[in-house]
PyMOL CGO cylinders between C-alpha atoms (Angstrom):
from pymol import cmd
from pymol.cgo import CYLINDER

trace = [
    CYLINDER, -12.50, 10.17, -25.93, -14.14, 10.43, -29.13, 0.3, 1, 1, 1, 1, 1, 1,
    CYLINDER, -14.14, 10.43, -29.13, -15.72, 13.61, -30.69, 0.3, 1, 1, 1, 1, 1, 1,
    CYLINDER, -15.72, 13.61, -30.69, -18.62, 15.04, -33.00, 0.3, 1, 1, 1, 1, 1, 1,
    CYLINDER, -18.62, 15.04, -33.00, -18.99, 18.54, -34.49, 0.3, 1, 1, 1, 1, 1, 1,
    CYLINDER, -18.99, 18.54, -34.49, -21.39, 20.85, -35.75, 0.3, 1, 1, 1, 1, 1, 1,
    CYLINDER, -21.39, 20.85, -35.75, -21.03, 24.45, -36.77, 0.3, 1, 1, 1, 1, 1, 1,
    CYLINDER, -21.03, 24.45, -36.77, -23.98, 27.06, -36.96, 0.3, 1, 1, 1, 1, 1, 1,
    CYLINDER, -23.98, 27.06, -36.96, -23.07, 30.22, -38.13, 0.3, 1, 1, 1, 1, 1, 1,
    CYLINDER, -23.07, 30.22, -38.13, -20.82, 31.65, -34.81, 0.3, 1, 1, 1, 1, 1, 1,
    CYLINDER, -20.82, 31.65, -34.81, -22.25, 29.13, -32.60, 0.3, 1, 1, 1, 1, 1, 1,
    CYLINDER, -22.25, 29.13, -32.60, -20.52, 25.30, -32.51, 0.3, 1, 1, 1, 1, 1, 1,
    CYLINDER, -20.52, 25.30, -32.51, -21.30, 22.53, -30.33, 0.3, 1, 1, 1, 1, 1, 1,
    CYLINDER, -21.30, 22.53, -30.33, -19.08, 19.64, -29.72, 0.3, 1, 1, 1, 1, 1, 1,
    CYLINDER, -19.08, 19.64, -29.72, -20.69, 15.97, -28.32, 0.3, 1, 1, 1, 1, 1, 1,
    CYLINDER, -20.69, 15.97, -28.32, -17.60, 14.26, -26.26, 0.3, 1, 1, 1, 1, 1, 1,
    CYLINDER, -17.60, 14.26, -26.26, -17.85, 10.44, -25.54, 0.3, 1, 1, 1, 1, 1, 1,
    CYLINDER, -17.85, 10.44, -25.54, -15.94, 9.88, -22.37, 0.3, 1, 1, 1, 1, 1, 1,
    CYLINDER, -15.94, 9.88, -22.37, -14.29, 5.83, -22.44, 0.3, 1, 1, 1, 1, 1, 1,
    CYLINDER, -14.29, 5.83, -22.44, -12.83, 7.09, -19.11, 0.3, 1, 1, 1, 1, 1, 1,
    CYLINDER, -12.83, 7.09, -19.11, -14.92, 9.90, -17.52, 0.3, 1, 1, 1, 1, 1, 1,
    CYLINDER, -14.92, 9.90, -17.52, -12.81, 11.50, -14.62, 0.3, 1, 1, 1, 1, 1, 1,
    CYLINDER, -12.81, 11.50, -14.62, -15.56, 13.49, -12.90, 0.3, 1, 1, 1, 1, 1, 1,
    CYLINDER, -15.56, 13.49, -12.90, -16.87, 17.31, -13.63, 0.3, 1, 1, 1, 1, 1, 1,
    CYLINDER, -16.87, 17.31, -13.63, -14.30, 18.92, -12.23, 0.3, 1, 1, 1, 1, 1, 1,
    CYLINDER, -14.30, 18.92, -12.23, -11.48, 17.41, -13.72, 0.3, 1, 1, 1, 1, 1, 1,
    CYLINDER, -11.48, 17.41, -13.72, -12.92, 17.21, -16.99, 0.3, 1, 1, 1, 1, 1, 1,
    CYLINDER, -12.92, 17.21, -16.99, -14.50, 20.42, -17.27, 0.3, 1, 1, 1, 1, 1, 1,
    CYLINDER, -14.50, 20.42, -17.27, -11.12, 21.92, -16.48, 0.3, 1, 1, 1, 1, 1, 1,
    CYLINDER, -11.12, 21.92, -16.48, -9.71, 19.96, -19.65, 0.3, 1, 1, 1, 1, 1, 1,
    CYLINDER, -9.71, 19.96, -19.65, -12.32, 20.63, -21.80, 0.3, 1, 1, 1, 1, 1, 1,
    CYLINDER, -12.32, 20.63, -21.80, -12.23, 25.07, -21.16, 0.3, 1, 1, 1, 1, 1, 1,
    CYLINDER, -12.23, 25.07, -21.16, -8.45, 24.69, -21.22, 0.3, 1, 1, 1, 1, 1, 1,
    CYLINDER, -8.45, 24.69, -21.22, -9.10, 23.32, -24.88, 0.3, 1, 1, 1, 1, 1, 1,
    CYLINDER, -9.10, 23.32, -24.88, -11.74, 26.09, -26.24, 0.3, 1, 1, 1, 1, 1, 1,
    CYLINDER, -11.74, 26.09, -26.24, -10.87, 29.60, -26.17, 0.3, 1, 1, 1, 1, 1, 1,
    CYLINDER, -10.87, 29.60, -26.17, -14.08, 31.25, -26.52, 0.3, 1, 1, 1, 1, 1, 1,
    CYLINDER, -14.08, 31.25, -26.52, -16.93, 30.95, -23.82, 0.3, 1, 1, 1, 1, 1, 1,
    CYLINDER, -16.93, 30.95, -23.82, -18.22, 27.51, -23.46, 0.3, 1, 1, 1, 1, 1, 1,
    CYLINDER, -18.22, 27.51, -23.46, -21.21, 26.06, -22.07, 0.3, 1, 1, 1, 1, 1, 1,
    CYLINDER, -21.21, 26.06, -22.07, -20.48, 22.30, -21.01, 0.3, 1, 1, 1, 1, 1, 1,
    CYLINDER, -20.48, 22.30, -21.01, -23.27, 19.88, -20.39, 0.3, 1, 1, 1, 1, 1, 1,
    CYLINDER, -23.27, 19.88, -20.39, -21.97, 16.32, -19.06, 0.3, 1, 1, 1, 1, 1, 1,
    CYLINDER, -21.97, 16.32, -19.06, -24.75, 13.03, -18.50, 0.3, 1, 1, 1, 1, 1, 1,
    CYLINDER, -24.75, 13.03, -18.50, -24.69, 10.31, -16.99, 0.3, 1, 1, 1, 1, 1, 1,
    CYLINDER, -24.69, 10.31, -16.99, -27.46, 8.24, -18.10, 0.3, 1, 1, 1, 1, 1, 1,
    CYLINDER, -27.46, 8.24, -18.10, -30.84, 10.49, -16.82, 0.3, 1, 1, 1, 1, 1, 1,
    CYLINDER, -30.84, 10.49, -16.82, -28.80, 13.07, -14.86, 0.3, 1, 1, 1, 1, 1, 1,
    CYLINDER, -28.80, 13.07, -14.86, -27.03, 16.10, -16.61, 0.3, 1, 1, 1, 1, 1, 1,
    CYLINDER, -27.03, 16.10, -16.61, -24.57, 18.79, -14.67, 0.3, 1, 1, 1, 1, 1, 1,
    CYLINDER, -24.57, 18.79, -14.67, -23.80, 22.54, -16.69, 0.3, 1, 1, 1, 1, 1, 1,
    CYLINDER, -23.80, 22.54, -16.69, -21.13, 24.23, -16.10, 0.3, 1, 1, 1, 1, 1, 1,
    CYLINDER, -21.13, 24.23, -16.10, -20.04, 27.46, -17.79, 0.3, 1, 1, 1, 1, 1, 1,
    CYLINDER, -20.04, 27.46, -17.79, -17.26, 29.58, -17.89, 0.3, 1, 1, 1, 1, 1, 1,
    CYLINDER, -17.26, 29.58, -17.89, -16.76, 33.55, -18.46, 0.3, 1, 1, 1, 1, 1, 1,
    CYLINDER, -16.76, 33.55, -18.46, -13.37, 34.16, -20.20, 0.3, 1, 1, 1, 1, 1, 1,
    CYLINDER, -13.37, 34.16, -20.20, -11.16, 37.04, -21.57, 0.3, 1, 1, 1, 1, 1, 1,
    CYLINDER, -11.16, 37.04, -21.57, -8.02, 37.37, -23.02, 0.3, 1, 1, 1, 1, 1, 1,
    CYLINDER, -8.02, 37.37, -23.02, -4.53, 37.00, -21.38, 0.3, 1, 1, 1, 1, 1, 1,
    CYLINDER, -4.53, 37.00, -21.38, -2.67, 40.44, -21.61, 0.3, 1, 1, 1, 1, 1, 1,
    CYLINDER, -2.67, 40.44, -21.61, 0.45, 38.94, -21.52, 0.3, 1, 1, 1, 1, 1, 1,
    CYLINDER, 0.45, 38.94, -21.52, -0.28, 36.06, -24.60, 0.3, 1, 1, 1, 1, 1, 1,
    CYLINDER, -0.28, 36.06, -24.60, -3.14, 37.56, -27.10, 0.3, 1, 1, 1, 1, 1, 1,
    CYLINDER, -3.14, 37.56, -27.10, -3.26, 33.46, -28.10, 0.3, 1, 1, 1, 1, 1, 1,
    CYLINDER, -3.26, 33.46, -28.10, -5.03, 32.67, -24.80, 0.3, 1, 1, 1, 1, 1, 1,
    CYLINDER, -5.03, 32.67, -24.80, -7.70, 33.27, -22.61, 0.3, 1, 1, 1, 1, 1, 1,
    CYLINDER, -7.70, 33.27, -22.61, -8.07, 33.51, -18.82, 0.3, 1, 1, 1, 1, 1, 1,
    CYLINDER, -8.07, 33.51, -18.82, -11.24, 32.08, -17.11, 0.3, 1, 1, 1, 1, 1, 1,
    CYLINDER, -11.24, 32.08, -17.11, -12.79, 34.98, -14.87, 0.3, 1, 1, 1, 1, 1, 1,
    CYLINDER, -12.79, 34.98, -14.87, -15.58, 32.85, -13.53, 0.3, 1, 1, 1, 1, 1, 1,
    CYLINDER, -15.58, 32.85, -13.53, -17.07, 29.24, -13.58, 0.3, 1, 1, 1, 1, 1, 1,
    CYLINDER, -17.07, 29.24, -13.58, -20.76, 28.61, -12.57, 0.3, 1, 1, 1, 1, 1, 1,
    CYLINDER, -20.76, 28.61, -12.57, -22.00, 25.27, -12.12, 0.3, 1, 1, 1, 1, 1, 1,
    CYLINDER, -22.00, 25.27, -12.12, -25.33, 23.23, -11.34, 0.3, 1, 1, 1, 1, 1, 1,
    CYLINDER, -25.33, 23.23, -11.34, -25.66, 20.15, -9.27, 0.3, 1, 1, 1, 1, 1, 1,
    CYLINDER, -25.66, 20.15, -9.27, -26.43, 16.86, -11.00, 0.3, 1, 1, 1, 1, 1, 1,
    CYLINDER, -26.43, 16.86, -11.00, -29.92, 17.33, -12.41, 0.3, 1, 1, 1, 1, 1, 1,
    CYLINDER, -29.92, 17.33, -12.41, -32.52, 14.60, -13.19, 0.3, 1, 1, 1, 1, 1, 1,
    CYLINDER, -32.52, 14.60, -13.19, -34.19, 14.79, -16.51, 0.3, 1, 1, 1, 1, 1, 1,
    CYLINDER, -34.19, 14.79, -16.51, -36.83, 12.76, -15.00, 0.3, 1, 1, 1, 1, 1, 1,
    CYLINDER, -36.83, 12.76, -15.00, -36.98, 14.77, -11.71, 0.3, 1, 1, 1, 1, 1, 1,
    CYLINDER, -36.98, 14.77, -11.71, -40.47, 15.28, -9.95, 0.3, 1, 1, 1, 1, 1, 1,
    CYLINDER, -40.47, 15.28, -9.95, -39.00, 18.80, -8.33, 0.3, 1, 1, 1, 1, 1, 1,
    CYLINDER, -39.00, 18.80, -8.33, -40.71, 21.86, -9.57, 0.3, 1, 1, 1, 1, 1, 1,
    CYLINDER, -40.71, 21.86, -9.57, -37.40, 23.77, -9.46, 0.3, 1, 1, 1, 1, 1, 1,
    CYLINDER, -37.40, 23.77, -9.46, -35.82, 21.29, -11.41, 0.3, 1, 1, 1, 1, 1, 1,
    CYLINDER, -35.82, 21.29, -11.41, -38.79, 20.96, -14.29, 0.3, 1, 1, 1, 1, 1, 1,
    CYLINDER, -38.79, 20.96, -14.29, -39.23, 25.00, -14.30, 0.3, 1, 1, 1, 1, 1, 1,
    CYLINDER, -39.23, 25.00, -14.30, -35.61, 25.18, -15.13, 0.3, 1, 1, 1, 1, 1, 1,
    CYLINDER, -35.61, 25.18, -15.13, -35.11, 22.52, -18.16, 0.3, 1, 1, 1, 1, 1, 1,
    CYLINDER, -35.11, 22.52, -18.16, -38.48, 24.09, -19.77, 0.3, 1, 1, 1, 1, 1, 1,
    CYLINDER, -38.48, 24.09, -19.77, -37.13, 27.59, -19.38, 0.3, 1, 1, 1, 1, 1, 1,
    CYLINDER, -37.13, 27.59, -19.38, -34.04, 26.32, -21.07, 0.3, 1, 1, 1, 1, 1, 1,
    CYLINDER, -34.04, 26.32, -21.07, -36.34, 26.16, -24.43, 0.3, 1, 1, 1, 1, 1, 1,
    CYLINDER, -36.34, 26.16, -24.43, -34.62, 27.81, -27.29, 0.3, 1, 1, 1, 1, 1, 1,
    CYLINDER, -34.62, 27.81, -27.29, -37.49, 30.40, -27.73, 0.3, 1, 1, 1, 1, 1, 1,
    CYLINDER, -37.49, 30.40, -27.73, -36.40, 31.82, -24.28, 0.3, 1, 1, 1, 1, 1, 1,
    CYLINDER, -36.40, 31.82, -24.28, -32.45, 32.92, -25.64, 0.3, 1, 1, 1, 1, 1, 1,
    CYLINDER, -32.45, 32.92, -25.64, -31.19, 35.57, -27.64, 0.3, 1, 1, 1, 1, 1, 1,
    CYLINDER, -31.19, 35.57, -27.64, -29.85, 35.00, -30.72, 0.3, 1, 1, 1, 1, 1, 1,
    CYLINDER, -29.85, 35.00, -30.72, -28.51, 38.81, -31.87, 0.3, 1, 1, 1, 1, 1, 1,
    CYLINDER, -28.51, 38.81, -31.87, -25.58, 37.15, -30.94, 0.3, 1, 1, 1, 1, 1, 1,
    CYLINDER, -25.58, 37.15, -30.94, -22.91, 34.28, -28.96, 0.3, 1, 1, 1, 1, 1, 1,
    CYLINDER, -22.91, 34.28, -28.96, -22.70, 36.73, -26.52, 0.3, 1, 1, 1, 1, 1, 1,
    CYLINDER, -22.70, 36.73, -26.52, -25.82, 37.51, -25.62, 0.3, 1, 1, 1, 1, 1, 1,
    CYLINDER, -25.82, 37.51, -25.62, -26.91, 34.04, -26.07, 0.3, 1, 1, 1, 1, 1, 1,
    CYLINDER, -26.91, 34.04, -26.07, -24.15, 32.70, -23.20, 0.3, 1, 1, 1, 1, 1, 1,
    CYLINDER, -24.15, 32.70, -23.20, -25.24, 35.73, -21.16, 0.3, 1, 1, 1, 1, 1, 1,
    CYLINDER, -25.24, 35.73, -21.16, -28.65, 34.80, -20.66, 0.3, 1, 1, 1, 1, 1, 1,
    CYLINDER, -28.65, 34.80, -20.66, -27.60, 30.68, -19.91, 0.3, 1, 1, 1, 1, 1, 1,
    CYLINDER, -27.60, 30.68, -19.91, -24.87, 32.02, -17.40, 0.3, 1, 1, 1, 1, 1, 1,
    CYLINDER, -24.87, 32.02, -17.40, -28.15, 34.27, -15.71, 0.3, 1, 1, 1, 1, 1, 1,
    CYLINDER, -28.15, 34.27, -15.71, -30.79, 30.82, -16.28, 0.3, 1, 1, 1, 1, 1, 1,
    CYLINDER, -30.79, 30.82, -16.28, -27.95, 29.07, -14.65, 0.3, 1, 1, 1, 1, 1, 1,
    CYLINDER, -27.95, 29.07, -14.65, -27.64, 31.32, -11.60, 0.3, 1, 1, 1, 1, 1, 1,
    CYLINDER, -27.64, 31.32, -11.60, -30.90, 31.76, -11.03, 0.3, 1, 1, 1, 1, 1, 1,
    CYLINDER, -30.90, 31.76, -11.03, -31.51, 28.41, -11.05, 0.3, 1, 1, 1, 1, 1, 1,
    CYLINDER, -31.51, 28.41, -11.05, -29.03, 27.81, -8.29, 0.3, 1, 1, 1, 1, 1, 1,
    CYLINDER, -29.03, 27.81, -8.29, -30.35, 30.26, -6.18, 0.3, 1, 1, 1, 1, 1, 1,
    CYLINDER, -30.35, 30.26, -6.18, -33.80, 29.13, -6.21, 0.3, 1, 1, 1, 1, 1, 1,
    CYLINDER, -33.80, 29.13, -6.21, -32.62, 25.74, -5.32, 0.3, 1, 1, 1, 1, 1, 1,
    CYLINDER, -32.62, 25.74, -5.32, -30.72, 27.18, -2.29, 0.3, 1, 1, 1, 1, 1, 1,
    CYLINDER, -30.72, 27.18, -2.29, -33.54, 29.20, -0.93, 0.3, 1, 1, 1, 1, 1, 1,
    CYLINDER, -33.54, 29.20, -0.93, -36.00, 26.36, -1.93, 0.3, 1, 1, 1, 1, 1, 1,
    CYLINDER, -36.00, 26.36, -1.93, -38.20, 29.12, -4.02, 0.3, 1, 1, 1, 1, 1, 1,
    CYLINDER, -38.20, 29.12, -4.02, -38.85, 28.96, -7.75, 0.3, 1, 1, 1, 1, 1, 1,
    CYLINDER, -38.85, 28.96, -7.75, -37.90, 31.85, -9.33, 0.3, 1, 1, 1, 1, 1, 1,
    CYLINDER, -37.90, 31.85, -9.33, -39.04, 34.33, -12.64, 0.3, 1, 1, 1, 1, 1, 1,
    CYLINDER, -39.04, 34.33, -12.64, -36.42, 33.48, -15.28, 0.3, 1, 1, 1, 1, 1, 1,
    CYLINDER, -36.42, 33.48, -15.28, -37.50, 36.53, -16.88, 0.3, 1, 1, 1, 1, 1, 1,
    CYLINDER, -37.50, 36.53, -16.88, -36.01, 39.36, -15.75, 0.3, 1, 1, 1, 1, 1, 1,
    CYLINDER, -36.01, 39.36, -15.75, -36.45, 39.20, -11.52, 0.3, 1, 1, 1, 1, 1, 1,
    CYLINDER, -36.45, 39.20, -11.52, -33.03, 40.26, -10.51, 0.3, 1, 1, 1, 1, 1, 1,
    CYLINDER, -33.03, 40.26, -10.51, -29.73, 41.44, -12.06, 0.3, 1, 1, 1, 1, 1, 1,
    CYLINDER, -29.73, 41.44, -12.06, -26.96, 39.21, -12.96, 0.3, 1, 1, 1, 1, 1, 1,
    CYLINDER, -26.96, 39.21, -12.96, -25.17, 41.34, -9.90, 0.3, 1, 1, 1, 1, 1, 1,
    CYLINDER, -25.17, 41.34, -9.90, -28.14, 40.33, -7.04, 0.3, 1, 1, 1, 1, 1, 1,
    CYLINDER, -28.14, 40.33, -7.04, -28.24, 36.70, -8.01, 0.3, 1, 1, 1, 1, 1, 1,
    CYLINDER, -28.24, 36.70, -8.01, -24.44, 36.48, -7.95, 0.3, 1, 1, 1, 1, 1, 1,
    CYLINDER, -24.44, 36.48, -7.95, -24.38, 38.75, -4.73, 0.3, 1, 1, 1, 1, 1, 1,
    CYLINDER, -24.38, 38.75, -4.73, -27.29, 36.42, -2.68, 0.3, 1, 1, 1, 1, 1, 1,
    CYLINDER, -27.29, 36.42, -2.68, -26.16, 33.11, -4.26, 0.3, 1, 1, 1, 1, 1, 1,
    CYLINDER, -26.16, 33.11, -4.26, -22.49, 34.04, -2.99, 0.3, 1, 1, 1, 1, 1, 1,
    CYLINDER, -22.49, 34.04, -2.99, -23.78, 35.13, 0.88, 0.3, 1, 1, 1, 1, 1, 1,
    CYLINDER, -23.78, 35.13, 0.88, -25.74, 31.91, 0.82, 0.3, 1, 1, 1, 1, 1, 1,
    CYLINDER, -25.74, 31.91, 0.82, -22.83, 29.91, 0.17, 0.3, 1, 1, 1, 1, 1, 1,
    CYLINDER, -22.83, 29.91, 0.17, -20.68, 31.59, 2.29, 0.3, 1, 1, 1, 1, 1, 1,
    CYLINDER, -20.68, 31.59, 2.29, -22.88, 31.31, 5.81, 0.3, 1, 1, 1, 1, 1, 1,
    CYLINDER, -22.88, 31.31, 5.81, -23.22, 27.12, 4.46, 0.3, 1, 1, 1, 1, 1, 1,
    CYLINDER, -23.22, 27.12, 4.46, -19.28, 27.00, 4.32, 0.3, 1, 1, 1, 1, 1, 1,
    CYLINDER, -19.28, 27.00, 4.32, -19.53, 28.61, 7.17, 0.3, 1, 1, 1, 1, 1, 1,
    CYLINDER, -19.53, 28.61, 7.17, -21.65, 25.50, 8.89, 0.3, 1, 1, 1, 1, 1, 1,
    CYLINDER, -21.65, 25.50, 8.89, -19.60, 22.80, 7.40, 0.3, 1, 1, 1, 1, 1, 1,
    CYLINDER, -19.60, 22.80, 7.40, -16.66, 24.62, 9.17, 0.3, 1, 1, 1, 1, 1, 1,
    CYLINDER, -16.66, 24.62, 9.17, -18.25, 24.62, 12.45, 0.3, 1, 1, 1, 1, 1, 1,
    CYLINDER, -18.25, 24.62, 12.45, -19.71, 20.94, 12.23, 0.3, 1, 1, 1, 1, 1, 1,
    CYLINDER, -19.71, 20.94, 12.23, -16.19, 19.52, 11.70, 0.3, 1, 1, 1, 1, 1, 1,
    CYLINDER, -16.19, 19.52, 11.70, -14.59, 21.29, 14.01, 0.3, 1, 1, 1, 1, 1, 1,
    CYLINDER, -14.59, 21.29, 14.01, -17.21, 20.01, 16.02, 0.3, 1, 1, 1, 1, 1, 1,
    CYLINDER, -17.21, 20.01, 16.02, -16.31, 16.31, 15.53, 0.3, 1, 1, 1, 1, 1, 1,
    CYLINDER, -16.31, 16.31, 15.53, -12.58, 16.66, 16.93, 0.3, 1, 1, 1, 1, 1, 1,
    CYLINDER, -12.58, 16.66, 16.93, -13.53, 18.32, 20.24, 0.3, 1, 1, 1, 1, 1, 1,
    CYLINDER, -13.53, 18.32, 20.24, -13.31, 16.38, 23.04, 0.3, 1, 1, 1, 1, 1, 1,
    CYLINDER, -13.31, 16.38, 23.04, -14.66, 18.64, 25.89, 0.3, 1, 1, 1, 1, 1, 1,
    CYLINDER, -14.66, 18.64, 25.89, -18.64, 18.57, 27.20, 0.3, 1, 1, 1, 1, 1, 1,
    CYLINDER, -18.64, 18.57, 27.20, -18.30, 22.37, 27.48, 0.3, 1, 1, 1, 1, 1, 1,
    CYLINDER, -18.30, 22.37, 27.48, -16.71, 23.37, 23.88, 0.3, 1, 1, 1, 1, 1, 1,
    CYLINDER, -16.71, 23.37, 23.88, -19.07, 20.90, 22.62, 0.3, 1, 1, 1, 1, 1, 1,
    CYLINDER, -19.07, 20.90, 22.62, -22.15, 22.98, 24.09, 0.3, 1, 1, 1, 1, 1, 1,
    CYLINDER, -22.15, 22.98, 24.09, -21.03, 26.09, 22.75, 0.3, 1, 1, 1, 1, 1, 1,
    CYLINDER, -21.03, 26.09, 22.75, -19.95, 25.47, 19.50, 0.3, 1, 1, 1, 1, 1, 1,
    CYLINDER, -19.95, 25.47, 19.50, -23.68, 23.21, 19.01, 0.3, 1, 1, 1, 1, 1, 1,
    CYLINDER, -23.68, 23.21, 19.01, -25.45, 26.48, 19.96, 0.3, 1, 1, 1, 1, 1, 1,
    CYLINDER, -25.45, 26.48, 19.96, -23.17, 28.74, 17.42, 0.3, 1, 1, 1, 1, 1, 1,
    CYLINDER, -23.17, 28.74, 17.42, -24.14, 26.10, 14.91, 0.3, 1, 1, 1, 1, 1, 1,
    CYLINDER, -24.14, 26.10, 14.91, -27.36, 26.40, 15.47, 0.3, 1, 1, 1, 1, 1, 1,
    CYLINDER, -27.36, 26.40, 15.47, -27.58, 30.16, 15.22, 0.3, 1, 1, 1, 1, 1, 1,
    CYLINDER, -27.58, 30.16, 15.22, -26.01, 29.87, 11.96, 0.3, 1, 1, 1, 1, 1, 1,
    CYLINDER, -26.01, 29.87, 11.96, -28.34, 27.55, 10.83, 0.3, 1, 1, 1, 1, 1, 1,
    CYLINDER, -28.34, 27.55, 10.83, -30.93, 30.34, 11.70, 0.3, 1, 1, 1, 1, 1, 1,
    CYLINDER, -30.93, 30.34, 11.70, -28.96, 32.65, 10.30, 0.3, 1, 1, 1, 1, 1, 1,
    CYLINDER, -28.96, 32.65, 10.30, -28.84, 30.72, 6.33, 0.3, 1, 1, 1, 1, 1, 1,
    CYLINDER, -28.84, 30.72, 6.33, -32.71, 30.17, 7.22, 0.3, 1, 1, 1, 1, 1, 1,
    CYLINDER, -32.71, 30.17, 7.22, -33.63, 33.88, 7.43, 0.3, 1, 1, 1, 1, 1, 1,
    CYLINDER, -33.63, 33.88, 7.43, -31.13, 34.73, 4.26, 0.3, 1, 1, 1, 1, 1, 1,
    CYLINDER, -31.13, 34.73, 4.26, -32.91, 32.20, 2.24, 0.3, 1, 1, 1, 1, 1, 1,
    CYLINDER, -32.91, 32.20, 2.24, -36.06, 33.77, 3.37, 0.3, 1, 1, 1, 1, 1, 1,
    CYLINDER, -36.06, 33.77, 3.37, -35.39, 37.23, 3.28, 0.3, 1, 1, 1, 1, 1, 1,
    CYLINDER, -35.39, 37.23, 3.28, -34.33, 36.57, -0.55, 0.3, 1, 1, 1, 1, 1, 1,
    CYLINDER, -34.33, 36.57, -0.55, -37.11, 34.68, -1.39, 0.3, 1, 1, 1, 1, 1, 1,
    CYLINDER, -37.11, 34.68, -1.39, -39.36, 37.77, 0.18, 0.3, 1, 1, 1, 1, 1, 1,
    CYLINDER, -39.36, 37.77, 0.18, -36.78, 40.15, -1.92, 0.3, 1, 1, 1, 1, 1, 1,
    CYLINDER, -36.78, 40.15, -1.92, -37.48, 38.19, -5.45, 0.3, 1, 1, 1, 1, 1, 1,
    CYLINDER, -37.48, 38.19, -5.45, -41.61, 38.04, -4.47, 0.3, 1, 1, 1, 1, 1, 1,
    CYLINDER, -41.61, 38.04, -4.47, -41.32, 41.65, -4.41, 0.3, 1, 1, 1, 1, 1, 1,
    CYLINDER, -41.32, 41.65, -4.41, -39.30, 42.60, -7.49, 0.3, 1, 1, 1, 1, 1, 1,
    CYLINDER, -39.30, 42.60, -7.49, -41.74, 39.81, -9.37, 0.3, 1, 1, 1, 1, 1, 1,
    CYLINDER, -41.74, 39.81, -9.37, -44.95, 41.70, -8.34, 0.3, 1, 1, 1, 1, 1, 1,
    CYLINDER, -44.95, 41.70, -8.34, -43.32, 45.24, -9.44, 0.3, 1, 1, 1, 1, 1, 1,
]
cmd.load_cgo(trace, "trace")
């Protein structure tokens, strides 16, 4: 792995060249366990990017480290991508549109670009990267909406082992009322964040 560096004034950014690249998670676990402040992590492969970032604070048992509190991550996005989601979120992520009073500040308003832009692709809605909902809300609905999808993905595979007609029936029709359920969520959110825009 080789490395460049660049320090401006509190805020440092580090390029990493990857001879053996051993996928997101693994590496973005190595990289955080490395750097002890917050870090923002951007990895690409060829036209498609994936961010991660992590929320840390220190370890009360060892002042010299830090414990990771929370992680938020995109899917793989396409620089080149025709979706509207995908285009209103790299032009938000313009450096007019950050804070610079300071680090913190600065990494709090990715971390809330960042969620928002993973709720609006899970509701399919673009949303206001203004100010449309707290850092709370879109952690809250992005967090319900991933819990009724693991939810489904339980269901479905549980689905594949059974054996009897019968089960089969009624676990298909609790499937699809979950499905309905994640369909109203999405929509009642994307009613929600229509509403709080037009306040």
């Amino acid at each position: 792995m080789a490395c460049l560096g660049a320090w401006y004034s509190l805020l440092s950014y580090l390029t990493l060249l990857f001879y053996h690249f051993l996928g997101p998670i693994s590496s973005d676990h190595y990289i955080q366990s490395q750097i002890g402040n917050h870090c923002i992590i951007i990895f690409q492969i060829g036209s498609e990017i994936l961010i991660q970032t992590s929320l840390k604070r220190l370890n009360k048992l060892n002042a010299n480290e830090q414990i990771i509190i929370s992680q938020i991550k995109s899917d793989w996005i396409n620089l080149h991508s025709e979706s509207q989601l995908e285009k209103d979120f790299l032009n938000h992520l313009a450096i007019e549109n950050f804070s610079f009073m300071n680090f913190l500040k600065f990494h709090e308003d990715f971390r809330k670009y960042l969620l928002q832009f993973n709720l609006s692709k899970a509701i399919q809605a673009s949303l206001d990267y203004k100010d449309t909902l707290s850092y709370e809300d879109l952690e809250n609905y992005l967090n319900r909406h991933s819990e009724i999808k693991t939810e489904i993905n339980k269901l479905e595979e549980e689905f594949k082992s059974l054996v009897e007609l019968g089960d089969k029936v009624n676990l298909k029709q609790l499937i699809l009322e979950k499905k309905k359920e994640l369909a109203a969520y999405a929509e009642y959110v994307r009613k929600l964040v229509l509403y709080v825009a037009q306040e």
